[in-house]
C-alpha positions in Angstrom: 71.0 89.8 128.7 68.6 87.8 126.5 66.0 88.6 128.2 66.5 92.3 128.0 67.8 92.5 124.6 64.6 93.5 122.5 64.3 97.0 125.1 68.0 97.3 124.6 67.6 96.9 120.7 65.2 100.2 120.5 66.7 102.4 122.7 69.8 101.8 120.2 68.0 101.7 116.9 66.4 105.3 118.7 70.0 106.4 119.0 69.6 107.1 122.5 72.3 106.5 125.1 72.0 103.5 127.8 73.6 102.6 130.6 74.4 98.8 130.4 75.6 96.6 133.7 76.9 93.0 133.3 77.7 90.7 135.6 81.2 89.2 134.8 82.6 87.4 137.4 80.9 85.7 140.8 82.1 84.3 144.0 80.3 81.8 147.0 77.0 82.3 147.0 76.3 85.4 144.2 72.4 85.6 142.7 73.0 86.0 139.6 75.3 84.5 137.1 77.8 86.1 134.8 76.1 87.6 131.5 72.9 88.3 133.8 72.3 92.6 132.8 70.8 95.7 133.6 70.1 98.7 131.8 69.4 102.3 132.1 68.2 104.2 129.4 66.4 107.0 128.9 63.4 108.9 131.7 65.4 106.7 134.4 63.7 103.7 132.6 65.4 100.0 133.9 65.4 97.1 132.2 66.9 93.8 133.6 68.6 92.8 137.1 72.5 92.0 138.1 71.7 90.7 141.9 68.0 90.0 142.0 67.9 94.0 143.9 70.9 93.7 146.5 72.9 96.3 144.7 70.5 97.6 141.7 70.4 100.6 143.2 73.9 101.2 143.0 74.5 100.0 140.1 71.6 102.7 138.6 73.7 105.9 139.8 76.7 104.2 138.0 74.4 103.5 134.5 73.1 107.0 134.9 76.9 108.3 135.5 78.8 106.1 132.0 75.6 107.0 129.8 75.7 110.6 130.4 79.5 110.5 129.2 81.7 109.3 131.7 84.4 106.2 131.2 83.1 102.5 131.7 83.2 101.3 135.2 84.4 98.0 136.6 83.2 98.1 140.2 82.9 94.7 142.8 79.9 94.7 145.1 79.9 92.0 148.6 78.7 91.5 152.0 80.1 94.0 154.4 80.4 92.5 157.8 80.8 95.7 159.6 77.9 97.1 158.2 75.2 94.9 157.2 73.0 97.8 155.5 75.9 99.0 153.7 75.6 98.6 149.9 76.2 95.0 149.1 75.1 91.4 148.9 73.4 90.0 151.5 73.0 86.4 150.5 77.5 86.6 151.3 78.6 86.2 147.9 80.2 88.4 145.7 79.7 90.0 142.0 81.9 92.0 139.9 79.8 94.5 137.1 81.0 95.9 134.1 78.9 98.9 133.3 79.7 100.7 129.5 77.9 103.2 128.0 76.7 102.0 124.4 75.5 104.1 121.6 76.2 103.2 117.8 79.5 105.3 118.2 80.6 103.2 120.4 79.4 100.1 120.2 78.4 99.7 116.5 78.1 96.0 116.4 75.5 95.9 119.2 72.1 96.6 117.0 73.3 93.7 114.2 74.1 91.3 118.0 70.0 92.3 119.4 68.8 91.3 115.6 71.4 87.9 115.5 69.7 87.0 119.0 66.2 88.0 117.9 66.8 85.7 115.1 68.6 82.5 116.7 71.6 83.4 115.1 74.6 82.4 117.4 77.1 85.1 118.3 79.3 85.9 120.6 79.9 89.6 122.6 83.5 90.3 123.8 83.9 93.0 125.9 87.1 94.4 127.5 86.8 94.2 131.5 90.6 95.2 132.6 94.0 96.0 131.3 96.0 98.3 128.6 93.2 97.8 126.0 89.7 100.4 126.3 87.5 99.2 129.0 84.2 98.6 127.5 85.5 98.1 124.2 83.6 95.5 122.1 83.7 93.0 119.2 81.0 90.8 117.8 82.1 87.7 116.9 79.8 85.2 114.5 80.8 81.6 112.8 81.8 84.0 109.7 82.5 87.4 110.6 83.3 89.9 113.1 81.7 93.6 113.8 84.1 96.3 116.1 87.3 96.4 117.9 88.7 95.6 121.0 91.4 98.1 119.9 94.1 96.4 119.0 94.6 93.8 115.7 96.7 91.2 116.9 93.9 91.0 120.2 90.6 91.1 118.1 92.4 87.9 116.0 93.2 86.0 119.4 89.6 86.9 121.1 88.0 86.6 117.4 89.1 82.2 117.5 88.4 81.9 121.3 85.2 83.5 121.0 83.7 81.0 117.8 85.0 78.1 120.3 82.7 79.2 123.2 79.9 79.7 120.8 80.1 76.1 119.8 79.7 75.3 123.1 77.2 78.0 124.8 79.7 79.0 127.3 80.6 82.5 129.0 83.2 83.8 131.1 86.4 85.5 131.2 89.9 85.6 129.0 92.7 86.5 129.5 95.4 88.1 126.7 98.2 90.3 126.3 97.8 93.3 124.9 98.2 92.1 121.6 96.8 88.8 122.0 99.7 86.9 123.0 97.8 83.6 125.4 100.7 83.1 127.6 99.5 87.0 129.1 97.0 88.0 131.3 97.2 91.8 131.5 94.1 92.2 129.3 91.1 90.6 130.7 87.8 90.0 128.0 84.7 88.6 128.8 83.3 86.3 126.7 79.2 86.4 126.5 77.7 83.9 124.1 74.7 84.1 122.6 73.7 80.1 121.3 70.4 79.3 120.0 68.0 78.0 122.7 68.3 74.5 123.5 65.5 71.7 122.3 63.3 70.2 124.1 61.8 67.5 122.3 58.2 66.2 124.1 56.9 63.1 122.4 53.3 62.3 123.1 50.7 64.7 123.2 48.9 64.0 125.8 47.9 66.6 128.9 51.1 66.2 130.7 52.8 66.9 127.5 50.4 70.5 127.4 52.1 71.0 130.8 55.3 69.9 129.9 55.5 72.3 127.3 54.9 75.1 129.0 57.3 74.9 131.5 59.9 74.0 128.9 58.8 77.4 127.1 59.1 78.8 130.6 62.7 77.6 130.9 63.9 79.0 127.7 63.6 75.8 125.7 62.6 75.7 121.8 60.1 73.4 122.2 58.6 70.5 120.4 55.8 68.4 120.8 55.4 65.6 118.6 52.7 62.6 118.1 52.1 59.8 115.5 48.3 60.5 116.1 47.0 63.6 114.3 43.8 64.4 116.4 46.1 64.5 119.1 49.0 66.7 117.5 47.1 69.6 117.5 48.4 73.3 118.1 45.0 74.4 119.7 45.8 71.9 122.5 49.6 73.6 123.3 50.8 76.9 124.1 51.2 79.5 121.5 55.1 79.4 120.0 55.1 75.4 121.0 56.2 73.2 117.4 53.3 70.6 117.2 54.7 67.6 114.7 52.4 64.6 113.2 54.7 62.1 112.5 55.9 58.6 113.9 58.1 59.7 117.0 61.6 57.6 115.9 61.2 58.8 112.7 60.9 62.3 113.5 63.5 62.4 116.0 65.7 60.0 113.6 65.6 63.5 110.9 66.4 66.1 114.2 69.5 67.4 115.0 69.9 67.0 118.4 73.1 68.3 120.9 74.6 68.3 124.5 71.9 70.7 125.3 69.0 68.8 124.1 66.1 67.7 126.6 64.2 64.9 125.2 61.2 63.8 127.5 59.0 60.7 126.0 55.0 60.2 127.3 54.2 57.9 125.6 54.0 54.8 127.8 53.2 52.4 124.6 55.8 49.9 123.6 55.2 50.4 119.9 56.3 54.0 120.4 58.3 54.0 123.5 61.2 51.1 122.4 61.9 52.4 118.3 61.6 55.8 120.0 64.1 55.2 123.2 66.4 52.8 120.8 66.9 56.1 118.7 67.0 59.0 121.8 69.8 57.1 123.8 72.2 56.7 120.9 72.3 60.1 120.2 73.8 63.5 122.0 71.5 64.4 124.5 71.4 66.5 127.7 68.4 64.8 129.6 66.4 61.6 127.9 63.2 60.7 130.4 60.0 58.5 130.3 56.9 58.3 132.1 55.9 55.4 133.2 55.5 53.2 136.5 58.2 51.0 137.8 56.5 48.1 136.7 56.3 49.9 133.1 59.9 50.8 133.5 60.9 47.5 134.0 59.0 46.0 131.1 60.2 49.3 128.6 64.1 48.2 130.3 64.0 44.7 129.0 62.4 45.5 125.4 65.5 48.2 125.2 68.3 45.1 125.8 66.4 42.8 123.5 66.5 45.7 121.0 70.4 45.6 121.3 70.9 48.7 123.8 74.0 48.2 126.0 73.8 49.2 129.7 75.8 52.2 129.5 73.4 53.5 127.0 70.4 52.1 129.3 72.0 54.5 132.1 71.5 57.3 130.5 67.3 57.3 130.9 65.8 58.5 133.2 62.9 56.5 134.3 60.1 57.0 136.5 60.6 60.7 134.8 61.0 63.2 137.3 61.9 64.4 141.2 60.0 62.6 143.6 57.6 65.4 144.8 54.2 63.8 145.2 52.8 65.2 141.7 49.7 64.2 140.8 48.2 66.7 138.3 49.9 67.4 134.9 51.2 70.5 135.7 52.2 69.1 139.1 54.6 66.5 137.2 55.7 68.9 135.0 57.2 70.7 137.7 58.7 67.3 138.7 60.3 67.0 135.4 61.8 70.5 135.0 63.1 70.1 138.8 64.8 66.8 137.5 66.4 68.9 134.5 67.9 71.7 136.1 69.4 69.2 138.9 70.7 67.7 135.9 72.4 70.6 134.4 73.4 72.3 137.5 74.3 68.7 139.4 71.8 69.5 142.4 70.7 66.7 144.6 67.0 67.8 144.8 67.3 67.9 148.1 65.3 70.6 150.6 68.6 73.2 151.1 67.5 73.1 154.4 69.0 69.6 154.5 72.2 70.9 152.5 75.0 73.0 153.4 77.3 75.4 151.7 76.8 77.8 149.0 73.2 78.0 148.5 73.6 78.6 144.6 77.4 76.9 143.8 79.2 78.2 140.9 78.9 75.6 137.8 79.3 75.5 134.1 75.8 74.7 132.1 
């Protein structure tokens, strides 16, 4: 939905009707997660993807169908044994899409929810799936107020709470209410899409592999920062465009950042008077990923400056050094690509294993 929220933002702003699809709810081995959208607004124009093209087609007629005035749609899309060219998913899994018309008339929060993202302004979209209350209904929820209705009082108050708790923590999915909120119900069913700022990445050392590093992270959806003590090296010429490029002694500069659970924090550095004040500082603090470059043999020396500095083992755990998957990188970009695969195992708890070593569900369902 990020991704297709700036299209989505005109065609409202333009007052012009659109079909929007969301993914709510997965099973085994789906392609896309729930939030992932598409849209259909107006000369047939699509934005977005809900199953990477198993079922787009589908899913258009039904866009087409709720923006030209018909009811929102709650419709579940598989894998049909009996007929394999049937509409559905052939990768086995399963996906169930909401798709809602939205115009300001009926969604009147969603122009002030594309400007909140634009922004980095953390809200949270809840949408009604199932139940007694108006499918498609929505409410905006932010840390201090609220924009639409889910229809009834008592349920925008109940959604209103659970929804600024998700948004502290990034997360989406489903809820379940009564019909006036009451939690011990389930015959309402909400889904709960939140919108968090994009996570740090933090890259200290600006070196080429940090260039690389960079723009992968920028790639991955990451706000990215690259920061040096050395000023002909913290340059932006030398990093992508939208890449934060800081001058300043690494600990320091990371001693004045915020950081969270969602925070990557990759040091290049490979010099002791950096790496250990630096280190000492990253693996105290929240963090999502903390790695280092570095051989072994640097590893080992870096490991024993980090206990003389007064940093338990369990603290000592948490870095990740060599940095990276071992996939026989040798050029920058090459190890970046090492490094990103070691974050998304991370996140996701792959083993970066070949899948054709693995069995089960090719993508398992998991909580970022």
């Amino acid at each position: 939905m990020r991704d297709v929220l700036p299209v989505l933002g005109r065609w409202y702003a333009a007052g012009v009707p659109f079909g929007l699809a969301t993914v709510v709810g997965v099973s085994r081995s789906a392609p896309r997660d729930p939030g992932a959208a598409m849209a259909v607004g107006p000369d047939e124009e699509v934005v977005g993807s809900v199953s990477g093209g198993c079922v787009e087609g589908a899913v258009f007629e039904l866009a087409q169908e709720v923006a030209a005035g018909g009811e929102a749609r709650l419709e579940t899309f598989g894998y049909s044994d009996e007929d394999a060219f049937a509409v559905g998913l052939t990768c086995g899994g399963e996906i169930t899409v909401l798709v809602r018309a939205v115009t300001p008339g009926r969604d009147p929060g969603f122009g002030a929810v594309a400007d909140s993202v634009a922004a980095g302004e953390p809200v949270t979209v809840a949408t009604v799936t199932d139940g007694p209350a108006p499918r498609g209904a929505a409410l905006a929820v932010w840390p201090d107020r609220t924009l639409g209705t889910l229809g009834a009082s008592g349920l925008d108050a109940a959604v209103s709470a659970d929804a600024r708790g998700e948004l502290a923590l990034g997360a989406t999915g489903l809820r379940h209410y009564g019909p006036e909120g009451q939690r011990r119900e389930d015959s309402v069913s909400v889904f709960l899409q939140s919108f968090a700022p994009p996570p740090r990445m933090l890259v200290f050392g600006a070196i080429d592999y940090a260039a690389a590093v960079a723009r992968i992270g920028d790639f991955l959806g990451y706000r990215v920062t690259v920061c040096d003590a050395r000023p002909v090296f913290a340059t932006p010429r030398r990093f992508p465009e939208g890449v934060e490029v800081v001058a300043q002694w690494p600990h320091r500069y990371l001693r004045e950042t915020a950081t969270d659970e969602r925070t990557v924090i990759c040091v290049l550095t490979h010099d002791p008077k950096f790496d250990v004040p630096l280190l000492t500082e990253a693996l105290r603090r929240p963090a999502a990923y903390i790695g280092a470059m570095g051989s072994r043999r640097t590893h080992a020396e870096r490991a024993a400056r980090l206990a003389e500095a007064g940093l338990t083992e369990r603290e000592l755990s948490r870095l990740r050094s060599p940095v990276g998957l071992d996939l026989g990188a040798r050029t920058p970009e090459e190890v970046a690509v090492s490094v990103a695969a070691e974050i998304v195992a991370l996140r996701w708890g792959g083993s970066g294993a070949p899948l054709t070593a693995t069995e089960g569900a090719v993508h398992p369902r998991g909580s970022s």
